[in-house]
C-alpha positions in Angstrom: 6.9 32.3 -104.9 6.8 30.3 -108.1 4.6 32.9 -109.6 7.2 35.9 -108.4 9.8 33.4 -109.8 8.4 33.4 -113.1 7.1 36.9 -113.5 10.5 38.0 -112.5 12.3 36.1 -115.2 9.6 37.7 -117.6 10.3 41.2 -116.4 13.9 40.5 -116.2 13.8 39.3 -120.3 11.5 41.7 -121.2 13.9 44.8 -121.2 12.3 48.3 -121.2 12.1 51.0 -118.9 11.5 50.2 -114.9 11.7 46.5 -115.8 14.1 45.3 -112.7 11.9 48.3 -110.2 8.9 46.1 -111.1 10.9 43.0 -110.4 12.4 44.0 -107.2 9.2 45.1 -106.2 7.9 41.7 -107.0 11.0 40.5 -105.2 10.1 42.2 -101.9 6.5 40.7 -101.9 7.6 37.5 -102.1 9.6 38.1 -99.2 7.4 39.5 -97.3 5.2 36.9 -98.1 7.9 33.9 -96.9 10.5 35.1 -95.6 12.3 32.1 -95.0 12.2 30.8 -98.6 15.7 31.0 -99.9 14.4 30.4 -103.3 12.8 34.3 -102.9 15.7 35.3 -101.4 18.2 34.1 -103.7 15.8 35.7 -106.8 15.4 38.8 -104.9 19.6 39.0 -105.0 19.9 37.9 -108.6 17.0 40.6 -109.3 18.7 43.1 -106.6 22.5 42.4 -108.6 21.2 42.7 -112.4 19.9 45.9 -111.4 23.6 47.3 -109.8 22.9 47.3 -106.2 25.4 45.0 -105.3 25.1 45.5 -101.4 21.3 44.5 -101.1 22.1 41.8 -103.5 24.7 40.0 -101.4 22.5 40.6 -98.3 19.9 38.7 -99.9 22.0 36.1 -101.1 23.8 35.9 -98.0 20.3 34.6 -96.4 19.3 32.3 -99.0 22.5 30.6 -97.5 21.4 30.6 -94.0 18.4 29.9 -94.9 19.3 26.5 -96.8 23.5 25.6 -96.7 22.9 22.5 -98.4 20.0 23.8 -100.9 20.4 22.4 -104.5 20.9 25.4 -105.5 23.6 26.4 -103.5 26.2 26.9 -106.3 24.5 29.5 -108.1 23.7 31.4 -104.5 27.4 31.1 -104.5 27.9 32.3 -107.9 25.5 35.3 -108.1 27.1 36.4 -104.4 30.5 36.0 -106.1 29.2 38.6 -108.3 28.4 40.8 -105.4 31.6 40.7 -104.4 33.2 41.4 -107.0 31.4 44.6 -107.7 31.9 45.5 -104.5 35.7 45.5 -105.1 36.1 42.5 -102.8 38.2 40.4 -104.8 39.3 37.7 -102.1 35.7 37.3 -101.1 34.7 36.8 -104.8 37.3 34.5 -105.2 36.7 32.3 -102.5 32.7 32.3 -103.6 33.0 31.1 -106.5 36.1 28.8 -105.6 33.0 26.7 -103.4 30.5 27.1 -106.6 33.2 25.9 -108.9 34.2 22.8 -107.0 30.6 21.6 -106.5 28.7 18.6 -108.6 26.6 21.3 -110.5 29.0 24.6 -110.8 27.7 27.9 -113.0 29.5 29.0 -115.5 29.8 32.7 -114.2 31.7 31.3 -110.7 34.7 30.3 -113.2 34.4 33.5 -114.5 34.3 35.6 -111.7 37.4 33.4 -110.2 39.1 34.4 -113.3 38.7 38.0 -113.0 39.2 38.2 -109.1 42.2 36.2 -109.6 43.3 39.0 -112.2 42.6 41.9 -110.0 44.6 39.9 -107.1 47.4 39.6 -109.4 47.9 36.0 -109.8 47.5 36.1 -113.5 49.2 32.4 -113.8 46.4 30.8 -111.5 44.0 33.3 -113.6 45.2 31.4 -116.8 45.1 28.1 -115.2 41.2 28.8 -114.0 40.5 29.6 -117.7 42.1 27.2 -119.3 39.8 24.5 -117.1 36.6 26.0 -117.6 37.0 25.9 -121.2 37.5 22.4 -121.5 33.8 22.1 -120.6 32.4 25.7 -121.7 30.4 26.6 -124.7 31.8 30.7 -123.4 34.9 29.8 -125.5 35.2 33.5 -126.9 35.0 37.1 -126.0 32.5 37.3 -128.1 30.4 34.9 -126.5 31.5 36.0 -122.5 30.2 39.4 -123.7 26.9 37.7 -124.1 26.4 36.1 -121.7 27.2 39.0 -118.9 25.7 41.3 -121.3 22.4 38.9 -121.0 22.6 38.0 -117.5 24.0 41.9 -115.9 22.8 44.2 -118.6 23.2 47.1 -116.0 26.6 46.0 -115.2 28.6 47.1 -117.8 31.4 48.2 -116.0 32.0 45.0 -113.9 31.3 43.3 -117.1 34.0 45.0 -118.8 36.0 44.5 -116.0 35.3 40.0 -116.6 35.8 40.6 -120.2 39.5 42.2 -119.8 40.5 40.2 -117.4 39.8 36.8 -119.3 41.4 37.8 -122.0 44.6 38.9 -120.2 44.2 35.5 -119.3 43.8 33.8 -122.9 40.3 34.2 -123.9 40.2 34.3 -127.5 38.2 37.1 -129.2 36.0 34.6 -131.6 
């Protein structure tokens, strides 16, 4: 599983053509191999979500969960399923996935984005604000610049949801630089 792990962050990196087929591929062995390891199912949904399929993803996720509800990990499971969600147009189950990531000891940077924007697309543009305004007291993502980064890094096949993060946080104050 390490060895998946690693070679999948490699692949993931690396860029080029058939880069996340080769990971989810990878993804799938280590499955296969141990299918109760939530660590291979939690990297088989971040490889699943980078690459836009949003439903296997979440499914993947969803059993890294079950598979360990108290993991160490379990705020980023939360955060990348937010993700999921969100590109699944399911803006009240985004929200409340990345609420629970947000609120743990170790929260991700992405579930206070992905708050932000469900919280946009809900229509609650003051508690949208109000989400923004506390994750930049503790963010180095303190521009629209540097958001676009950082999803542009982390969902490069995304760019549609990622445009969809990077208009909503600005509605709700995100400065451009």
């Amino acid at each position: 599983i390490l060895r998946f792990l690693t070679i999948t962050m490699d692949q993931l990196s690396g860029g080029g053509p058939g880069h996340h087929d080769t990971a989810v591929l990878r993804g799938e062995a280590a499955v296969a191999l141990n299918p109760t390891s939530a660590m291979a199912h939690q990297a088989l949904g971040l490889v699943l979500g980078r690459a836009g399929r949003s439903e296997e993803a979440l499914s993947h996720i969803t059993q890294a969960i079950r598979l360990s509800p108290r993991d160490l990990f379990l705020p980023g499971f939360l955060a990348l399923g937010s993700v999921s969600l969100f590109a699944l147009g399911r803006y009240e189950d985004a929200l409340d996935w990345a609420t629970r990531s947000s609120r743990s000891p170790n929260p991700r940077p992405l579930s206070f984005i992905i708050a932000t924007a469900a919280l946009n697309k809900l229509g609650r543009d003051k508690a949208a604000a109000d989400t923004l305004a506390g994750f930049l007291a503790h963010s180095p993502i303190s521009s629209v610049q540097k958001l676009r980064g950082f999803l542009e890094w982390n969902f490069p096949l995304s760019a549609e949801i990622n445009e969809q993060c990077i208009i909503a946080l600005r509605k709700a104050g995100l400065p451009e630089k």
